[in-house]
N, C-alpha and C positions, 0 to 999 in steps of 0.2 A: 806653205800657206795652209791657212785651216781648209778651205775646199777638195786641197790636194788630197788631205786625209777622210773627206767623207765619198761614201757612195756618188755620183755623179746621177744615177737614177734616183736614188731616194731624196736627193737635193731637189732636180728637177721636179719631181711630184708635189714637193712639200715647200719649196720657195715660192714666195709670191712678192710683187712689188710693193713699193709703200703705202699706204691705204690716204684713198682721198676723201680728204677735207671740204666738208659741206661749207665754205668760207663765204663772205662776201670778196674776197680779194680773189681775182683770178689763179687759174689752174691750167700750167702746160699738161698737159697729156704726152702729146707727140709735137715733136718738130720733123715737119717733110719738107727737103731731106733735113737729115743730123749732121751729114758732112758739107763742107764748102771748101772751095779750092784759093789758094791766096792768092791776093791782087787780083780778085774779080768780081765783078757787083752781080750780086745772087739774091733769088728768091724764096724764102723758105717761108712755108706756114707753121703758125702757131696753132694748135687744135686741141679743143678744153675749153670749160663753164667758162663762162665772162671773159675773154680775152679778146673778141672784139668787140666789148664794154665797153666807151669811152678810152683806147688806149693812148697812154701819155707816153709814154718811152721805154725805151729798152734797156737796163741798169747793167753793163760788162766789168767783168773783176780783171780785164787787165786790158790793158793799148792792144788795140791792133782790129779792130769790128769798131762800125760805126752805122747808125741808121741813116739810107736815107728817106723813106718814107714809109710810115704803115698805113696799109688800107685794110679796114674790119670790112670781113665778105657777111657776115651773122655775128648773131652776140656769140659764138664761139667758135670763129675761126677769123683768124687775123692773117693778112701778109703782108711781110714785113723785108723790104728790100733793104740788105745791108750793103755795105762798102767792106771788104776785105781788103787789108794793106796788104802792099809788096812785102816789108819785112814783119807783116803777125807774127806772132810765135804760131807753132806749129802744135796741134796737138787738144787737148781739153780747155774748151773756154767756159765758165760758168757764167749763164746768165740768168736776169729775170726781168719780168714782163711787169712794169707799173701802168693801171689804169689809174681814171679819178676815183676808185673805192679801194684799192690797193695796194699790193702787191704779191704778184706768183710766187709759187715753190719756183728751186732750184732746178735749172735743168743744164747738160751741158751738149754745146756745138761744137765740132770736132774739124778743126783747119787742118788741111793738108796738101801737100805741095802738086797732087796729080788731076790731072781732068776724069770728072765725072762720068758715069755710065750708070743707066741702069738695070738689075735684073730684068729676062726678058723669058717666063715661062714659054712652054715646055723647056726645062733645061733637069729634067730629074733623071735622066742616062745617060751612059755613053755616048748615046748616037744623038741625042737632041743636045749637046755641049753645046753652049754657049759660046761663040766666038769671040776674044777679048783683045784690043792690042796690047803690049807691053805701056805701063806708064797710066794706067788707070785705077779708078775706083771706080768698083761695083758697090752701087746701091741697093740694099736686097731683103728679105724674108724666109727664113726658114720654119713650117708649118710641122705637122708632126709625123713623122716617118718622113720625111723630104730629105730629099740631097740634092744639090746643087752644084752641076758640070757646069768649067769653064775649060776653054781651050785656048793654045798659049803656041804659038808657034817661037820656037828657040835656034839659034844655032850652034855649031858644036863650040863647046867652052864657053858656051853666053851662059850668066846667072841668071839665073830668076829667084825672085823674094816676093815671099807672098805674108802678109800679115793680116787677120781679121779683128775688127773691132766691134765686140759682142755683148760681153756682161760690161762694157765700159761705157757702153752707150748707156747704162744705166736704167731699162724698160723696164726688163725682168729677169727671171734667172736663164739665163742663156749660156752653156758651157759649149761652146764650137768646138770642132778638132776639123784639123786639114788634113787630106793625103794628095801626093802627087804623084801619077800616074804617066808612065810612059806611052808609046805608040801600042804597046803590045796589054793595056789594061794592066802590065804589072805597077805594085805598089815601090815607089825608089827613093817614099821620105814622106815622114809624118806627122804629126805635133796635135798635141792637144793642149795640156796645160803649160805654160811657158813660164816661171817665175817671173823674166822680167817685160812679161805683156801682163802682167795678173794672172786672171784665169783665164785670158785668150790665146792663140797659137798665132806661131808664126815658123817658116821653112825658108830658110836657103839651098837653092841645090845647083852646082855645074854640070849639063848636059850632057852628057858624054858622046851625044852623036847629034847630029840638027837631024829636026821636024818635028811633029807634033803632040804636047804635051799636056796634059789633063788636069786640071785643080778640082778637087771633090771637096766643099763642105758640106760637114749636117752636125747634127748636133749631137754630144756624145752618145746620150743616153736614146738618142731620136725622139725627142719630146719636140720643145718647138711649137709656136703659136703666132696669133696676129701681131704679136709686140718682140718675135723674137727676129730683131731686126737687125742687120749688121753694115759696116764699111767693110771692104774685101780690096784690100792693095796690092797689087801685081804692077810690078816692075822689074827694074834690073839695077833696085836702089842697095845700099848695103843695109844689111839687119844683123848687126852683130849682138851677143847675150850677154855682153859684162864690158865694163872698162876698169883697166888697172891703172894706176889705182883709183877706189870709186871719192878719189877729195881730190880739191883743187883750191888754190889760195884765195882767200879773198883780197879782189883788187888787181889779179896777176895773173899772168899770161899762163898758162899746166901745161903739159905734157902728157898724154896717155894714152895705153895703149888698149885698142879695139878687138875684143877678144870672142870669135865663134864667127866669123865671113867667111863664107866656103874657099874664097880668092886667098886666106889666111888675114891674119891680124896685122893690124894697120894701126898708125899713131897719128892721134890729131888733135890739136892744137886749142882750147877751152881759156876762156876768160871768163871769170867769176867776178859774182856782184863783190860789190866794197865793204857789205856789211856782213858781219858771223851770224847770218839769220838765214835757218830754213837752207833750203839743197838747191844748187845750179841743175839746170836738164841742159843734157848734154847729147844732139841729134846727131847720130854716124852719117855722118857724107864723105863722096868722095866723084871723079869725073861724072860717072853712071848718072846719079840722085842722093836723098838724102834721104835717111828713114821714115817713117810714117810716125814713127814712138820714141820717146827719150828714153835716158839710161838717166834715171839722180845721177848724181855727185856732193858728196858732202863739202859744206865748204868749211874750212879751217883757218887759224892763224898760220900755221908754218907747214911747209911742207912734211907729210906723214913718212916715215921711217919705213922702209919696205926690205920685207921678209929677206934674209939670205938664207939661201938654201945650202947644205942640208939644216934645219930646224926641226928637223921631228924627235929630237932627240933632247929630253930636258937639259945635258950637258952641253949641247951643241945651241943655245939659245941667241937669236940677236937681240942685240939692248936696242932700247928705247927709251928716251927722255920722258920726266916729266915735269909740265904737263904735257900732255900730247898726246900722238896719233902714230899708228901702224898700219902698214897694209900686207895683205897676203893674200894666197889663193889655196885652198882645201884640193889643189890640182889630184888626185888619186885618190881611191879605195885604200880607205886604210891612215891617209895622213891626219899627222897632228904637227901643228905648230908653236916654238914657244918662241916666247920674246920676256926679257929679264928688265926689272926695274929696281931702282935700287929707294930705300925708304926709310926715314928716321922714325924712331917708335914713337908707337900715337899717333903718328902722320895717316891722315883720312884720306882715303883716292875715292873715286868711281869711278868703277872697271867697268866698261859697255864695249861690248861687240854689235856690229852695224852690219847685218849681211841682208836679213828679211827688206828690214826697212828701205837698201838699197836696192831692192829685188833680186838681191840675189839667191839662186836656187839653197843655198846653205841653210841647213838648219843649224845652228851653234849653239855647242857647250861651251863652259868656260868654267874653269880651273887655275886656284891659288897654291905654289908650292911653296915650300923656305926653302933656304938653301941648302937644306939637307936632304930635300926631298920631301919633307912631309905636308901632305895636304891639307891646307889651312882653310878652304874654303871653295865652293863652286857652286855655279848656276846653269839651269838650263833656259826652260820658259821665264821673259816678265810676266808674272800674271796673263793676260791674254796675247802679250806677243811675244813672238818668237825668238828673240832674238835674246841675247844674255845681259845681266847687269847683278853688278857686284860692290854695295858698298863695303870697300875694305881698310879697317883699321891695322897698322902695323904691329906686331906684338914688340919687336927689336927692332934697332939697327941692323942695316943687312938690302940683301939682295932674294927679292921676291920673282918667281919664275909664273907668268901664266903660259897656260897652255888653252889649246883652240880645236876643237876639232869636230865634224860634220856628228849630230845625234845615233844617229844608225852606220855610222863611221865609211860614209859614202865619199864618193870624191868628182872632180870635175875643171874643168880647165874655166870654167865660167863662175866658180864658187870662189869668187873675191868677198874679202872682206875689210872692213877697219873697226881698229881697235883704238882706244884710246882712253887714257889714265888723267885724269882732271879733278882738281880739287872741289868739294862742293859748292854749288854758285844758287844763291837765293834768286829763288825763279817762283811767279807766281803763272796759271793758267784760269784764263776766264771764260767762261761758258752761260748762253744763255737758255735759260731752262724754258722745256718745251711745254705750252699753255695744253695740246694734242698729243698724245703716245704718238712717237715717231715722225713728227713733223715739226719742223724748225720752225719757231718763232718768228715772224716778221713784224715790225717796229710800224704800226698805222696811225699815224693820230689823227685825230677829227679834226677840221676848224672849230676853234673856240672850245674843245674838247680837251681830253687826256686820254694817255695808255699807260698803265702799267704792266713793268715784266721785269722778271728776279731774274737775278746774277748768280752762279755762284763758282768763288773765287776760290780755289787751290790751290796753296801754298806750300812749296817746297822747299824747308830749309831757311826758313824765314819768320818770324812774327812781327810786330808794330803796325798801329792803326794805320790804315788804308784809303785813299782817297779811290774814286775811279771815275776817270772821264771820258765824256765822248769829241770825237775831234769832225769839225764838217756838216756839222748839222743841217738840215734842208732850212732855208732861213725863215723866220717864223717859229719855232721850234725850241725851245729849252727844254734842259732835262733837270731832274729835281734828286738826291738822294743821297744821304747822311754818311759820315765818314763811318767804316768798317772797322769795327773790334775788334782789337790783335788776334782774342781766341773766338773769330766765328766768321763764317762763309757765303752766308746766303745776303745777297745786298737787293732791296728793292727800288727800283728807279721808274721813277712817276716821269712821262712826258708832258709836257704841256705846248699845244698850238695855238697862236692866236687867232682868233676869230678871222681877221682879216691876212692868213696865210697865205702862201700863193702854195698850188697843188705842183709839188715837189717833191725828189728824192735822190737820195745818195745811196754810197757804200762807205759805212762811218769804223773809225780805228777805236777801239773798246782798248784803253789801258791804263795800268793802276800805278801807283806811288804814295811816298810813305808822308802823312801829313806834317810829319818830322823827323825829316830824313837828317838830320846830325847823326856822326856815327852809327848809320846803315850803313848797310854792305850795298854795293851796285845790282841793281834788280832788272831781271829777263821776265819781258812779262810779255805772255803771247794770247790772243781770242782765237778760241778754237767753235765753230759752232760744223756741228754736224747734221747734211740732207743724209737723211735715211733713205736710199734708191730703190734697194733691193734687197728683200729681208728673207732667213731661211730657218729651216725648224730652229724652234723656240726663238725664234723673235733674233736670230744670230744674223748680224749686217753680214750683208753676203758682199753687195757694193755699198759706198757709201762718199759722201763727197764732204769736205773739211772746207768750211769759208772761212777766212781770216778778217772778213768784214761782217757787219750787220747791217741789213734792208731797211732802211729807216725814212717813214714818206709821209707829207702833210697829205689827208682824204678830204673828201668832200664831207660837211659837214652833218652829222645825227640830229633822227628828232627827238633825242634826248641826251640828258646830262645826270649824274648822280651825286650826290653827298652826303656825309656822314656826320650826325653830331659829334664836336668833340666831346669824351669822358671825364669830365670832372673829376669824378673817384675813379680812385685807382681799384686795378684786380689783384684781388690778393690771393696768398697761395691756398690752395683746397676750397677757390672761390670761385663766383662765376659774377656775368652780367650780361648787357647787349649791348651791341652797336645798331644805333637805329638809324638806319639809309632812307635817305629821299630820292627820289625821284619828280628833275622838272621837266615836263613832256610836253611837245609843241601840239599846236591844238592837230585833233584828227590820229593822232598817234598814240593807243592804247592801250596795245600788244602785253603782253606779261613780258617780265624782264629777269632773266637769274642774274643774281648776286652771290656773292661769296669772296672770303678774303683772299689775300694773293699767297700768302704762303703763313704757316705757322712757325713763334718762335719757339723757341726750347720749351717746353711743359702747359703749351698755351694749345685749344684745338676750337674748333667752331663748328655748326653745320653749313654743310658746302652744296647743302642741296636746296636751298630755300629761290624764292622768286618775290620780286613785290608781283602779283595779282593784276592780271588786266584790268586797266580802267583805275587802278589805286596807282597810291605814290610814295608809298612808306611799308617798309617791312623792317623789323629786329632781329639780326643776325647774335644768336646765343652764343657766349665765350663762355669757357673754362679753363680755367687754369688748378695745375695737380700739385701735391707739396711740396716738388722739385723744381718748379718752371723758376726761368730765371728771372729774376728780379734786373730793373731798369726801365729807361724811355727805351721802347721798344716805335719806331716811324711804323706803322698800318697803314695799308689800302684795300679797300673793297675793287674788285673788279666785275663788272657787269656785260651781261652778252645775249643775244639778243637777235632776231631777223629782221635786219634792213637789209634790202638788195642780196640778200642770202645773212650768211653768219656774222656778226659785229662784234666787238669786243670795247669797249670803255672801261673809264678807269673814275673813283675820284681822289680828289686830295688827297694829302696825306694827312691821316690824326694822329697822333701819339697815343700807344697803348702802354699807361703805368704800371707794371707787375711790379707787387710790395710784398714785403711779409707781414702775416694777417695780425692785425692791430693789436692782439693778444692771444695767448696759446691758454687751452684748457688742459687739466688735468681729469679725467672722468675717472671714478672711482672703480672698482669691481663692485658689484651689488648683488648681493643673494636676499631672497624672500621665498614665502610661500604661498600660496594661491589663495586668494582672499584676504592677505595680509598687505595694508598698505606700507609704503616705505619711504622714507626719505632718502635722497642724493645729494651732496654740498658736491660740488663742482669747484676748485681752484683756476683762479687765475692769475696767468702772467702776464705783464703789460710790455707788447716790445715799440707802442707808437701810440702818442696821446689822442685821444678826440675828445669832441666837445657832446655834451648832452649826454643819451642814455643810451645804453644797446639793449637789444631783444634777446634771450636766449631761451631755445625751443630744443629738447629731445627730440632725436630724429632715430629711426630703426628700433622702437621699443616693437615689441612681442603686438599682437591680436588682439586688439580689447585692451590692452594695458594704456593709460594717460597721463598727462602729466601738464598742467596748463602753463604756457611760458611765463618768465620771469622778463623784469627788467633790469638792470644795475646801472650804475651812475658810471661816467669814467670815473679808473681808478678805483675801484671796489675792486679787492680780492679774492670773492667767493658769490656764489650763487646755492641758491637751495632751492632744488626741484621736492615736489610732492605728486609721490608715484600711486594711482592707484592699478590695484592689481588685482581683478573680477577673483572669483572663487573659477571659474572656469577659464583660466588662461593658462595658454600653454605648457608644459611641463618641459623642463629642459633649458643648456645654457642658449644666449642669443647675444654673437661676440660681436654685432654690430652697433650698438648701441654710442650713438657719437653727439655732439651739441651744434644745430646751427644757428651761426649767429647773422644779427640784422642789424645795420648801422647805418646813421646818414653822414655821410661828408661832404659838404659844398652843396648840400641839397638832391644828392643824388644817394641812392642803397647802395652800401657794400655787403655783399652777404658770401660766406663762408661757412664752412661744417670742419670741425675739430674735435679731438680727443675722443677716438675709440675704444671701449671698453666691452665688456662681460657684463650682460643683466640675467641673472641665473633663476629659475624658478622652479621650485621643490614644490611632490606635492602637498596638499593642505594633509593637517594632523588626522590619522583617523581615531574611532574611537575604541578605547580600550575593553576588556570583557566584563573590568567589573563596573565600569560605567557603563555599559549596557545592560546588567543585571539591577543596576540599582534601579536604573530609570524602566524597567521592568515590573520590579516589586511597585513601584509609587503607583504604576495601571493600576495593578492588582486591589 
């Protein structure tokens, strides 16, 4: 993991959490407590701006929590009694908080199968330990220089498993480490960074003799603060560090085995979902309890192919089909593993090694041979993950060898991995882009209002137009937004509420297809939106939480609404214009309003900083467009924002923005003169689009003092002929700006544009010679 490789102090010092949103829509801060125990009705507070606001509900990303009633104590503390089921899943629930003005950031609750305790100061020595039974969580705080004693009484050959949940709570940068301490204050087992906790710890240890035994957290670097808040699990549950293999079928009963229980390695038994999307978690249990944390499992079509050993020797390689999947373990210092695939030339694979992603501690290389042995190709890093990927084309027929092996050629009985060789699969990923640096978007719309919010769509191995929909909408609700151009990514989607909405919300499925899907290939198409939890030097997600839904909720209704004329003329390239937005405001509501458009298209740009003006209702938001922007109906929105009940955001209609090429191209000449010598310029023209009447053209960039009074010409005229005057005192020197802009009307509106740059050169004036200054001498005389 990247944390692995940074300083732990300098992390601490320099990480800070995600930065909050001055919103109208509520703000979790803290949840007291973050844990809950399942199958039991608990009381947790919400605490943060607006969240006993009007609260409407609680939104859960998956079965197993239910509310049964919120009571707002202030407008920013709410409690909220849930229903925890018998079979929740165990582990990270993401939720969020909708009032009638919004909805919250993301925050997550953490189910777990033990009864609660909570920290109880003095517990920062030895002698002030904390007494704990087996089969609990501690609820707790670590401050700065703090440690935190618990005491554990054990008997001889009882386990004890201790796991902290730290940077996963998500507050801030929190790096825990455990030790476990005998009767005699010695240290017999320790953890700080775990691969597959993240970057929290966790210790199994067998007693070797019964009485009294010590759990010490603090935090690595002893930083630590009000928010550095943790779950602390002690039991005598199993916490094994890897299962082999880390995939299990879809549909089908697995087998596998649990690898790192002090008791030894255990097999247990996984059923995986039915569909090839995303990873099973898979909890170690056994008589004792169950773990506090999953282990993924990738899930696959067929069972993965798994290493026989010896394999470290590129002769000695196991086959593997394809398509498909391998499993191995980097078990020693020093190991490398291969597995042989056999490939017809030209034949495409993609070779991905799966160890980080499963958490497992492996760092992995990966290595293409032939069958000769020579090396065809190898990866380390993808770009920011760790893990290896390889697309590889075959050069021949034959039998291809990869090899596998730990970056710093470490080893470990926990360093599982899977591999696996599959053909390219056109896959698109959707994302919605943040209106806030570092804070996910959430979907508000007004009664009788709109919101807009851009998309943008990454395509892998794929082209042709694109539809994208949303599924589940709060009812009341439509979404508005134009099929997606083979070659472009950013899609904008206009909501609209109606007036008479009922105040509602969901967690809605974002996914795309092809609007003529004859002859596509079958498409994976997945929405990924990213909470930003916990951020670390340069802005590097230290945590970070991945929704697969979007927060999408009808509000209580704005004392305002905005709209845009449509543009008649088009923008042309190396041209500009405006878009002039209204504003209709209820009486009493006067406030200044910013506007600005929601995204630019290829060579189009706007100012983003304008506002209509308290007490007005109309402002013009300036376009340009450069000699490259792309021509087409381009759909435009203005989005507007504003303090009602804190921050608001609106949206209006959609207009179509025309980008054309400019109605005719000029030729401007090079021009030399001299100072005091007037000049003429004929300008050429080329016509690439008719219009009707006359156009203006006006020299733009001449020198200081230099003029030139505009012309007219007819459509269809060929040439223009400027007259330049040029003072006796005007600049000396060339002046390579010198361009024509033009002015037009079409449909009653200006199109204007600047074209054809040239050279206007200026020499200076003639002086006088000796024997003209001699004649005109004699004539005094």
């Amino acid at each position: 993991m990247l944390l692995q490789r940074l300083s732990p102090a300098i992390l601490g010092m320099l990480c800070f959490a995600g930065a909050i949103a001055d919103a109208a829509q509520p703000r979790i801060n803290q949840l007291a407590p973050q844990g809950v125990r399942r199958g039991a009705e608990v009381t947790v507070k919400l605490l943060g701006p607006r969240v006993g606001a009007e609260p409407q509900e609680i939104l859960f990303d998956a079965p197993g929590l239910s509310v049964v009633k919120l009571e707002p104590a202030d407008g920013n503390t709410l409690q909220a009694t849930l229903k925890v089921a018998e079979d929740s899943p165990l582990g990270r629930h993401a939720i969020r908080l909708r009032t009638a003005t919004g909805v919250s950031n993301l925050v997550t609750l953490h189910v777990g199968a033990l009864e609660s305790v909570d920290e109880v100061e003095p517990n920062s020595t030895i002698a002030e330990a904390q007494a704990i039974p087996l089969g609990r969580t501690v609820h707790g705080v670590i401050k700065v220089e703090d440690d935190d004693y618990f005491a554990v009484e054990l008997k001889e050959g009882q386990r004890l498993s201790v796991e902290v949940e730290g940077i996963r709570l998500g507050r801030t940068f929190f790096d825990p480490c455990l030790e476990l301490l005998d009767a005699a204050g010695k240290t017999v087992a320790a953890s700080d960074d775990e691969a597959a906790a993240y970057q929290d710890a966790f210790l199994s240890y067998i007693a070797p003799a019964a009485g009294r035994y010590l759990v010490r957290l603090r935090e690595s670097a002893y930083q630590g603060n009000d928010a550095s808040t943790y779950l602390l699990h002690i039991g005598d549950f199993p916490r094994p560090a890897a299962a082999y293999p880390p995939a299990v079928v879809a549909g089908q009963a697995s087998e596998v085995t649990l690898i790192g229980d002090p008791k030894g390695d255990f097999k247990q038994t996984v059923t995986a979902p039915g569909e090839l999307k995303g990873d099973s978690e898979l909890h170690a249990a056994d008589d004792a309890g169950v773990a506090p944390s999953s282990l993924p499992m990738k899930v696959v079509a067929a069972p993965p192919v798994l290493e026989a050993e010896p394999n470290n020797d590129r002769k000695k390689p196991t086959r593997m089909t394809t398509p498909g999947a391998a499993a191995g373990v980097i078990g020693a210092e020093g190991d490398r593993d291969h597995f042989v695939i056999t490939m017809k030339k030209g034949e495409v694979l993609d070779l991905r090694v799966r160890a980080r992603e499963l958490r497992s501690g492996l760092d992995p290389v990966l290595r293409v041979f032939d069958a000769k042995g020579k090396r065809l190709a190898g990866a380390d890093d993808e770009g920011r993950f760790p893990d290896s990927y390889i697309r590889f084309t075959a050069p021949d027929d034959g039998d291809y060898t990869l090899q596998i092996e730990d970056r710093t050629r470490r080893g470990d009985p926990s360093f599982v991995y899977l591999v696996d060789a599959t053909p390219r699969v056109a896959a698109v990923e959707i994302t919605l882009d943040e209106r806030q640096r570092f804070e996910a978007t959430t979907i508000e719309v007004p009664q009788g209002g709109r919101c807009a919010v851009l998309l943008t769509v990454n395509r892998k191995d794929v082209g042709g137009e694109m539809q994208v929909a949303f599924d589940s909408l709060p009812p009341g609700i439509t979404a508005e937004c134009s099929p997606l151009p083979a070659d472009y990514n950013q899609l904008p989607v206009v909501f609209s509420a109606a007036s008479d909405a009922p105040l509602a919300g969901t967690l809605t499925s974002v996914t795309a297809s092809f609007t003529q899907p004859e002859n596509q290939p079958p498409l994976e198409t997945r929405f990924r939106q990213q909470t930003w939890m916990v951020r670390g030097r340069n802005n590097v997600s230290v945590w970070s939480h991945y929704a697969n839904h979007a927060a999408v909720a009808v509000t209580k209704r704005l004392p305002f609404t905005i709209t845009v004329d449509q543009p008649q003329a088009p923008l042309v390239r190396d041209g500009n214009m405006v878009l002039r937005v209204h504003a209709r405001r209820d009486e009493g509501f006067d406030q200044a309003i910013r506007v600005y458009t929601l995204h630019h298209t290829p060579g189009v740009s706007t100012n983003r900083s304008l506002s209509i003006p308290q007490g007005q209702n109309d402002v013009d938001i300036p376009v340009t467009a450069n000699g490259q922007a792309r021509t087409g109906a381009w759909p435009t929105v203005v989005v507007a924002d504003t303090g009602v009940r804190g921050r608001v955001f609106a949206s209006s209609p959609f207009v179509t923005l025309n980008v054309a090429e400019a109605y005719f191209d000029l030729s401007v000449p090079t021009v030399t003169t001299k100072q005091g010598e007037p000049v003429e310029m004929t300008v050429a023209l080329s016509h690439r689009t008719p219009f009707e009447g006359n156009a203006t053209l006006e020299l733009v960039g001449l020198p200081p003092g230099v003029t030139a009074d505009p012309v007219e010409v007819a459509a269809g005229a060929e040439s223009a002929k400027f007259a330049i005057n040029v003072p006796l005192d005007a600049r000396i020197g060339p002046n390579p700006g010198v361009g024509v802009r033009v002015r037009l009307m079409v449909k009653g509106e200006q199109v204007e544009y600047r074209h054809g740059y040239a050279e206007f050169r200026i020499d200076p004036a003639p002086t006088k010679t000796a024997k003209q200054t001699a004649s005109a001498g004699g004539q005094k005389s």
